[in-house]
C-alpha positions as CSV (number, residue, x, y, z in Angstrom):
1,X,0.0,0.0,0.0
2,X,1.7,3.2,-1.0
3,X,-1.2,5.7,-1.7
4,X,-2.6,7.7,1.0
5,X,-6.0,6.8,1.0
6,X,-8.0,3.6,1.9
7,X,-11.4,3.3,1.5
8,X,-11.4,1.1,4.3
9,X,-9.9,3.7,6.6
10,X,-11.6,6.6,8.4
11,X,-10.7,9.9,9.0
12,X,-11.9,11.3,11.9
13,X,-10.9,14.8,14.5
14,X,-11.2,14.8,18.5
15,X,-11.2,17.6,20.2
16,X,-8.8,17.2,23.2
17,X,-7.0,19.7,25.6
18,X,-8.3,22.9,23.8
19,X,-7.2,21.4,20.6
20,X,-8.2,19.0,17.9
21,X,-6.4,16.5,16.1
22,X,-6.8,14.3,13.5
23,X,-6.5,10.6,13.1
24,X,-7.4,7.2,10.9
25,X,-9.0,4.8,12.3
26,X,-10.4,0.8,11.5
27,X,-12.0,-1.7,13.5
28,X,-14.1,-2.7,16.3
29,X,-13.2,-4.0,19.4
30,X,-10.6,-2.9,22.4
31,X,-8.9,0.4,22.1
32,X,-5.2,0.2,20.4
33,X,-3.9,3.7,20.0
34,X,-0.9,4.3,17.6
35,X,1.9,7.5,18.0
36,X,4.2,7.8,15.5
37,X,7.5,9.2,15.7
38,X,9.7,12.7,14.3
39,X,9.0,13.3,11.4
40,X,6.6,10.8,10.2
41,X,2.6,11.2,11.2
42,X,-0.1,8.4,11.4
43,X,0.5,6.9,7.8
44,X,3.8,5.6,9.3
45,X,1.6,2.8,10.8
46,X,-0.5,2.1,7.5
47,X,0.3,-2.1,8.2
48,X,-0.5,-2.1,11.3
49,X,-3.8,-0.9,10.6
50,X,-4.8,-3.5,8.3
51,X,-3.7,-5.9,10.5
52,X,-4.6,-5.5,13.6
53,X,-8.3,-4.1,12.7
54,X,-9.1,-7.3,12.4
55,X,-9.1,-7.3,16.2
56,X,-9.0,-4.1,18.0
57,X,-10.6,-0.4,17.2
58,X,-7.2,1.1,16.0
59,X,-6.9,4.6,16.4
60,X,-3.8,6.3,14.6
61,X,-3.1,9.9,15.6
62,X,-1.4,12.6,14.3
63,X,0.2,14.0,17.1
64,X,-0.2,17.6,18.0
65,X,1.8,19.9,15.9
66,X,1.8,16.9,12.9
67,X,0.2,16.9,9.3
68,X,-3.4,17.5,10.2
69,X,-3.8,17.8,13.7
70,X,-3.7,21.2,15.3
71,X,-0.3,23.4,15.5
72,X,-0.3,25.6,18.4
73,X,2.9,28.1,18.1
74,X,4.4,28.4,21.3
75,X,7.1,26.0,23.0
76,X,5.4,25.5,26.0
77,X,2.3,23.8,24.1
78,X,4.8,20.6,23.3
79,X,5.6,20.0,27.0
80,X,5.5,16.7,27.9
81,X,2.6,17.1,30.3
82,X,1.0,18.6,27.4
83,X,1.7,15.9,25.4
84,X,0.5,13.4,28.3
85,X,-2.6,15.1,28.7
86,X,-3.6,15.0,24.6
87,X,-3.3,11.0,25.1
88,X,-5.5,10.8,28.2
89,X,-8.1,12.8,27.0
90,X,-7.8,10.9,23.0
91,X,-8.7,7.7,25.6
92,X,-11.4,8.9,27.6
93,X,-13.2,10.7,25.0
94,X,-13.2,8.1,22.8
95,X,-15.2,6.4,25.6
96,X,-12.6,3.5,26.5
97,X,-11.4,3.1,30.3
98,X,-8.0,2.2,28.8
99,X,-6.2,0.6,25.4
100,X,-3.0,-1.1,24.2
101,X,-1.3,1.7,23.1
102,X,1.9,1.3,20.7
103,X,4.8,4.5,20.0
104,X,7.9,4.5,18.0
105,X,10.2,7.3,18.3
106,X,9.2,9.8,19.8
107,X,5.6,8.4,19.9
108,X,7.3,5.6,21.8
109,X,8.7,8.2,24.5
110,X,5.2,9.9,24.9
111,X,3.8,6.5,25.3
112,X,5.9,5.6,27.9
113,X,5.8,8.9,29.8
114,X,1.5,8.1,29.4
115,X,1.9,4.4,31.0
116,X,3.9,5.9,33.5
117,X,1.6,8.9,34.7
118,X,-1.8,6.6,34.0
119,X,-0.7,3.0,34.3
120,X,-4.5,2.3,34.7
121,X,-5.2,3.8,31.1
122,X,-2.8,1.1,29.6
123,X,-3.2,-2.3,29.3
124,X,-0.4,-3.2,27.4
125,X,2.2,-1.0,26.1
126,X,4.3,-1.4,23.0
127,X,7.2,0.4,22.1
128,X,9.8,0.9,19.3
129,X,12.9,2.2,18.9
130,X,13.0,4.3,21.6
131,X,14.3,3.2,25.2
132,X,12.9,4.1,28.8
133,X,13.0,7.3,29.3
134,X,15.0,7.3,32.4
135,X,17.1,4.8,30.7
136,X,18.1,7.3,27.9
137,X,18.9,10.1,30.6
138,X,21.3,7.7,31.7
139,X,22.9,6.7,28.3
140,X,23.0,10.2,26.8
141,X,26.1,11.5,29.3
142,X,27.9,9.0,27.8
143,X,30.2,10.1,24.7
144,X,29.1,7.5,22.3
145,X,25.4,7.9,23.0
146,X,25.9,11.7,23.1
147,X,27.3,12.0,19.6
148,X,24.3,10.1,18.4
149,X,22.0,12.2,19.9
150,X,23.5,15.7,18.9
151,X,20.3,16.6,17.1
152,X,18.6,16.8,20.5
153,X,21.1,19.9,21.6
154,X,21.3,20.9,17.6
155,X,17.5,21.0,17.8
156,X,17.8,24.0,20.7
157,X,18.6,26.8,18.4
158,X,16.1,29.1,17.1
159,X,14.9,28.7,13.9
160,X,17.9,27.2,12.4
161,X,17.0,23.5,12.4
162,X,14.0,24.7,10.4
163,X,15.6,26.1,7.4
164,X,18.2,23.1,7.7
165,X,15.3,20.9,7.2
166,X,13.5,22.6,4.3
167,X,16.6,23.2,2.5
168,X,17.2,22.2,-1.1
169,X,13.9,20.7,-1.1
170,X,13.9,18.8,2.4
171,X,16.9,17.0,1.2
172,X,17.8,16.2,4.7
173,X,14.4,14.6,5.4
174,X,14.7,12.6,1.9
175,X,18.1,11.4,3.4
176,X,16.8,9.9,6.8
177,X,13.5,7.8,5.3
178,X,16.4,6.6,2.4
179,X,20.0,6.3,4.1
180,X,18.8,5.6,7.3
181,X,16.4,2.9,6.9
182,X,16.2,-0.4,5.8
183,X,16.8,-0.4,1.8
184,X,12.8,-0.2,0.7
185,X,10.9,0.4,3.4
186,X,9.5,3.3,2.0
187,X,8.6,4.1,-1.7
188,X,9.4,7.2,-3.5
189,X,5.6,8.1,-2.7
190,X,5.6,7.1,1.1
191,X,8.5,10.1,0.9
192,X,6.5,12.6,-0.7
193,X,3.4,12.1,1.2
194,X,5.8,12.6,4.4
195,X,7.0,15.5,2.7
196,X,3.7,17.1,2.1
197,X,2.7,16.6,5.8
198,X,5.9,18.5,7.0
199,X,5.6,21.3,4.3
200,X,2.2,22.1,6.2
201,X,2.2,26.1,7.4
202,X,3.5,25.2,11.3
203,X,4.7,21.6,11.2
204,X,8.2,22.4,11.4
205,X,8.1,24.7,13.8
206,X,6.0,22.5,15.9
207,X,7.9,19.1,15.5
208,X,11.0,21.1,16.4
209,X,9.4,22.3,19.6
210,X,9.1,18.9,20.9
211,X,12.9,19.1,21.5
212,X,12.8,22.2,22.7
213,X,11.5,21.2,25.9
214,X,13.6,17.9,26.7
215,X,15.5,19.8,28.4
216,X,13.4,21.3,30.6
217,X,13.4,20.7,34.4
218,X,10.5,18.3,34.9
219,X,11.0,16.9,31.6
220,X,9.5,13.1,31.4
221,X,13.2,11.3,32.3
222,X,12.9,13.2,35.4
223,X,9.5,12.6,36.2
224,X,9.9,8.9,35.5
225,X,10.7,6.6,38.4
226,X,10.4,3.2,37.9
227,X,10.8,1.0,34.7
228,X,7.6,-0.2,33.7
């Protein structure tokens, strides 16, 4: 499946925490919520719709700040309690007492920040590519780790990983879903429709932003404290 739409698939906006965001959704059954990852948006979980609809109500978001869902401006609306509360409410107002709910990236830290916070809203909890929280704090100070994670400090500066990013026609973006995946996994369209999503007036700013407060004092590694 490489085109966007399905007729199979619904499109669908919740209003949540004074915003409202936008997802796809398939199925009946138990609540399985999908959050995708920087800089990708619900599509990147177009498989894992089809097959686990079969089973559950899946419910893939965008993320605040992401393709269709809202885009506030400001910093402080991408802070992770922020974030946190978007998921609790997506739950609850969706009428479910609590789902299996499956991140990758940076989805994957959000969804572990949300088990941690409302372990009663999760029943299981899947994650990809992207370790504990509290985990991560701990690997990040050392060198090896750190030099792989220089975009989180290069992120920090105003304005400047934005124009890095739409450069010579988001060549940098083209380079991380070709060189830095598995040879395939995503077609010359799968690019272009991530492409489009980011070129939306605000996404860049906003998926930016999301970095911009991992730093922060009560940022979710220092919230966190237990592995779950």
């Amino acid at each position: 499946m490489s085109t966007l739409s399905n007729p199979s698939w619904e499109n669908k906006y919740i209003t949540v925490n004074s915003i409202k965001l936008h997802y796809v959704t398939k199925g009946d059954g138990p609540l399985m919520l999908m959050l995708h990852g920087f800089p990708s948006f619900w599509y990147s979980w177009k498989y894992q719709i089809e097959e686990f609809s079969q089973d559950y109500k899946v419910v893939a978001l965008d993320l605040r700040g992401y393709n269709d869902s809202d885009k506030p401006e400001s910093k402080s609306a991408y802070h992770i309690k922020v974030l946190i509360q978007d998921i609790v409410e997506v739950i609850q107002t969706l009428d479910y007492e609590q789902c299996i709910l499956l991140g990758h990236d940076w989805g994957g830290g959000l969804a572990w920040s949300v088990a941690n916070a409302h372990p009663n809203l999760v029943q299981k909890l899947v994650v990809l590519n992207m370790p504990h929280p509290k985990l991560l704090a701990k690997a990040i100070r050392y060198p090896p780790q750190l030099i792989r994670t220089y975009y989180f400090f290069a992120f920090q500066i105003d304005k400047i990983p934005e124009k890095l990013l739409l450069s010579n026609d988001y060549k940098n973006v083209r380079d991380l879903f070709t060189h830095e995946t598995n040879n395939g996994a995503f077609t010359n369209s799968d690019i272009q429709l991530f492409i489009d999503s980011i070129a939306k007036p605000g996404s860049l700013n906003a998926m930016i932003n999301y970095y911009r407060n991992i730093f922060e004092p009560k940022f979710f590694w220092k919230r966190t404290q237990r592995i779950i």
